[in-house]
N, C-alpha and C positions, 0 to 999 in steps of 0.2 A: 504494500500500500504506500502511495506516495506520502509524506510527510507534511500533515493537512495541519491548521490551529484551526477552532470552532472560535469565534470570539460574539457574547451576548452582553447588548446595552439594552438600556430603557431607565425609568424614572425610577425614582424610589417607590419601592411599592410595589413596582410591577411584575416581582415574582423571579426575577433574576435568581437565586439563590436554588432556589425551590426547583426551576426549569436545569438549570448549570448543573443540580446533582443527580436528577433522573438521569439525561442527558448521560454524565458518563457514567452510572452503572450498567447503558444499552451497548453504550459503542465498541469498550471499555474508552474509560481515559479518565481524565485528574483534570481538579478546577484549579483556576490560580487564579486569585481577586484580585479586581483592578480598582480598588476604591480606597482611596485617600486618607481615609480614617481608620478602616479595618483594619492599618497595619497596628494598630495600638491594643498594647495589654491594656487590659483595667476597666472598657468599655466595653464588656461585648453587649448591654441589653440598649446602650446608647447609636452605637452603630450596624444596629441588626447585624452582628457575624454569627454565619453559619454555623451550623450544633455541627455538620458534619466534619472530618478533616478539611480543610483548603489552604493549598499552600500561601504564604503570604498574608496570612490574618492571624494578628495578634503578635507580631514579629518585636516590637519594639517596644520600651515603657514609654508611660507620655510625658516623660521628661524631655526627649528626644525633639527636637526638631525635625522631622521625618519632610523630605524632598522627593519630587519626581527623579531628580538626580541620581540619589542612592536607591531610588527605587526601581530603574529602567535597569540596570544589568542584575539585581537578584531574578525579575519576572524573565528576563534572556536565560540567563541559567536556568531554571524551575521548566520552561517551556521545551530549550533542549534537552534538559534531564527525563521529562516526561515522555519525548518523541524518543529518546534514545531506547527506552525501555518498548517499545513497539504499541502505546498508548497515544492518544489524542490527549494535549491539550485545550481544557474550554476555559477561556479566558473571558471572566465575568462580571461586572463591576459598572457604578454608575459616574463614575471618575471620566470624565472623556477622554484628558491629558494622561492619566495611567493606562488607559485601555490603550491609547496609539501609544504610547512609550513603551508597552509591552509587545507591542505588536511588530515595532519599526525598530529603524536606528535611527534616533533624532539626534541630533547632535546637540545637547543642552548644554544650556551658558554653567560657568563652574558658579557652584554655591558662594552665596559673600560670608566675609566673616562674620562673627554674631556681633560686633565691634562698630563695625559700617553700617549691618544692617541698622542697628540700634541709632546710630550719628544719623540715618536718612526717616528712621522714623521719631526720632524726636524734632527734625527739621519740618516734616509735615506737617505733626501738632503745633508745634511754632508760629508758622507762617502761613496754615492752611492747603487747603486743595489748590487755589487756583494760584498760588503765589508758586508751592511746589511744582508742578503741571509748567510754569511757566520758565524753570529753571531747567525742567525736563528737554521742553522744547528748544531752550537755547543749546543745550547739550546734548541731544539725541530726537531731531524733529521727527522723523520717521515714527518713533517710538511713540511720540505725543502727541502722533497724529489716531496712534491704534489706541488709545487710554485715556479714558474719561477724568476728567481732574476730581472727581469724585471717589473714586475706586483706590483707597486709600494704599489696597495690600502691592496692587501693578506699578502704581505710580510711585511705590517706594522699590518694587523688586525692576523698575526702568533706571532708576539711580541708580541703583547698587549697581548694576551692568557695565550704566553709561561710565559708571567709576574706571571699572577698570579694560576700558576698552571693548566693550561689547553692545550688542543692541538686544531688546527684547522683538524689533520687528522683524528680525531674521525668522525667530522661534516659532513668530503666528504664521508669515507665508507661507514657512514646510509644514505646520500641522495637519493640515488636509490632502496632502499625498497621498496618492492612492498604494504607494511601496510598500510592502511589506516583508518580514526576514522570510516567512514560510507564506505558500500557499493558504489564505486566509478567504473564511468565511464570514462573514458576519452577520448577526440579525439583531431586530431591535423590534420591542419587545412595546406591541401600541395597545393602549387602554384609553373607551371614549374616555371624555372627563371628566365626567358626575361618576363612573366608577374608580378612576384615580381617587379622585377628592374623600369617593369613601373609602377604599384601603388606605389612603393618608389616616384619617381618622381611626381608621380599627386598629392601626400600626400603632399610633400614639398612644391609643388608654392602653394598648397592651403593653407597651412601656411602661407605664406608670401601674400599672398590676406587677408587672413581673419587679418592681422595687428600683425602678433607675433613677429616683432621685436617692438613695443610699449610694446609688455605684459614682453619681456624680458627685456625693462626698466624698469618697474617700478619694474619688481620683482629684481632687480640691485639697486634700488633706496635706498632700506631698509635691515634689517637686513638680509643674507642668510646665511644657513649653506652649509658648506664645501659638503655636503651630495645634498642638493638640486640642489647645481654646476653643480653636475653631469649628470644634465637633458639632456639627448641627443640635442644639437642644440646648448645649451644655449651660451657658450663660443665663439662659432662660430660666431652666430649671434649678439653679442655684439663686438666682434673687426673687422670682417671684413665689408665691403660691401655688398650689397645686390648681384651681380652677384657672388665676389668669397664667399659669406656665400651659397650661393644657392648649388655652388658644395661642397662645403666643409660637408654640412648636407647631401646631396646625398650620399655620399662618405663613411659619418660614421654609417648613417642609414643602408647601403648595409654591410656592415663590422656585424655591431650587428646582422643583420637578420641571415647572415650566420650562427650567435654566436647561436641563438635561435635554427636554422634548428639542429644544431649537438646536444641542449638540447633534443629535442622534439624527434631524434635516442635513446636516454636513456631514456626515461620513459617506466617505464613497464607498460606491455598492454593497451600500448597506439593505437588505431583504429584510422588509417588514413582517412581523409574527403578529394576528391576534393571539391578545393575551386574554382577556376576558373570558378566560374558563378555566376550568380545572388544569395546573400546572404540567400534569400527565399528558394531556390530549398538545399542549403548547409544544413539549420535548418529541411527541412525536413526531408531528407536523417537521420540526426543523430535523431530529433523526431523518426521516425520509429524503431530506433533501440533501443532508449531507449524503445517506445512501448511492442516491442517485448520483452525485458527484464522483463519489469514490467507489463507487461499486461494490460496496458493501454487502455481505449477505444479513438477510432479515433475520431479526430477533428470535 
């Protein structure tokens, strides 16, 4: 069999997880997450990680500053280790930039030190969005032509770049390349609306069942990086109340989904899945079509 990757996007919610582990107990093969938080201990009920194995969840504490960086050649290795073993890799995740980082060779600007990063974001509090934004574009117009003066996190990681002789608008051009290291499938994974919006909501109270504001204490308790902060919920559910944290994660859950739905329009030859059923009948649907590609025999 040729040396295939299955790679599955879609929103939060949309069952990714669930589809990614039927999926290879059919084909055989191994999941590797492409999602930006999962690499963290300490959160698994904050960043839905899978109960099953999956490589690359849970990889690091969230002291860590954790990068696409450090993260594109672990998911290189985990995917030839998996193909080496005569398994498929299904590479899963709602991350867009880990999903093509895992998938490609991008060639990413190096990390800044914690040092600079720190010098570019005390400069934005400073002086603001638009003063920052404007120091951007003296030093890096291209850049601050792709980055809203609002976008706190880009407009400090365009400085850091511009610091030491790089650009962040190199980074966005090649993001949508259709290249990839192996022959890659992809599907993405569509739910109308009013059913997102409700697995958004079933997702959340079952957060808040299953004890995640305990898990966000104790990951508050100890060292976190700036980077793990970022955990969708986190903040939320550490200052509010349990009724205004409820809507507050509804709220920014449906915001990022939207964020994912407009990744998932940009990938090329991306093959749309209904999702809107049982996660079984979804893994089939795409089993089958992998079949067909690779001439698979049936289950």
């Amino acid at each position: 069999m040729a040396q295939l990757v299955v790679a599955i996007f879609g929103p939060t919610a949309s069952g990714k997880s669930t589809v990614a582990e039927r999926l290879a107990e059919w084909l055989p093969g191994e999941v590797v997450s492409a999602d930006s938080m999962q690499v963290y201990r300490g959160l698994p009920i904050l960043t839905n990680q899978p109960e099953r194995p999956t490589r690359l969840v849970g990889i690091w504490g969230p002291d860590r500053s954790a990068s696409v960086g450090e993260y594109q050649p672990l998911a290189h290795a985990a995917i030839d280790e998996i193909l080496q073993s005569g398994r498929i890799p299904i590479v899963a995740g709602g991350t867009g930039l880990y999903l093509r980082a895992a998938l490609a060779d991008m060639e990413l600007p190096p990390p800044a030190s914690l040092e600079r990063r720190e010098h570019w974001q005390r400069l934005y509090e400073r002086v603001g969005g638009k003063r920052a934004h404007e120091l951007l574009a003296e030093r890096d117009p291209a850049a601050a032509g792709a980055v809203h003066p609002n976008d706190r996190r880009r407009v400090v990681r365009a400085l850091e770049l511009a610091d030491v002789g790089e650009s962040l608008a190199p980074e966005t051009d090649r993001l949508w390349a259709a290249e990839t290291r192996y022959p890659t499938l992809t599907f993405g994974l569509e739910l109308p609306r009013e059913e997102l919006l409700r697995r958004i909501e079933d997702r959340t109270q079952a957060m808040f069942e299953s004890g995640v504001e305990a898990e966000v204490a104790r990951a508050l308790a100890g060292p976190i990086s700036p980077t793990a902060r970022k955990a969708l919920g986190l903040e939320e559910i550490s200052s509010l109340g349990r009724a205004e944290a409820i809507v507050a994660v509804n709220l920014r859950t449906r915001r990022y989904a939207a964020y994912q739905r407009k990744w998932m329009r940009r990938i090329p030859g991306l093959v749309s899945v209904a999702a809107d059923r049982p996660p079984g009948e979804v893994a089939d649907e795409i089993l089958e079509m992998v079949r067909a590609r690779e001439r698979l025999p049936a289950r």
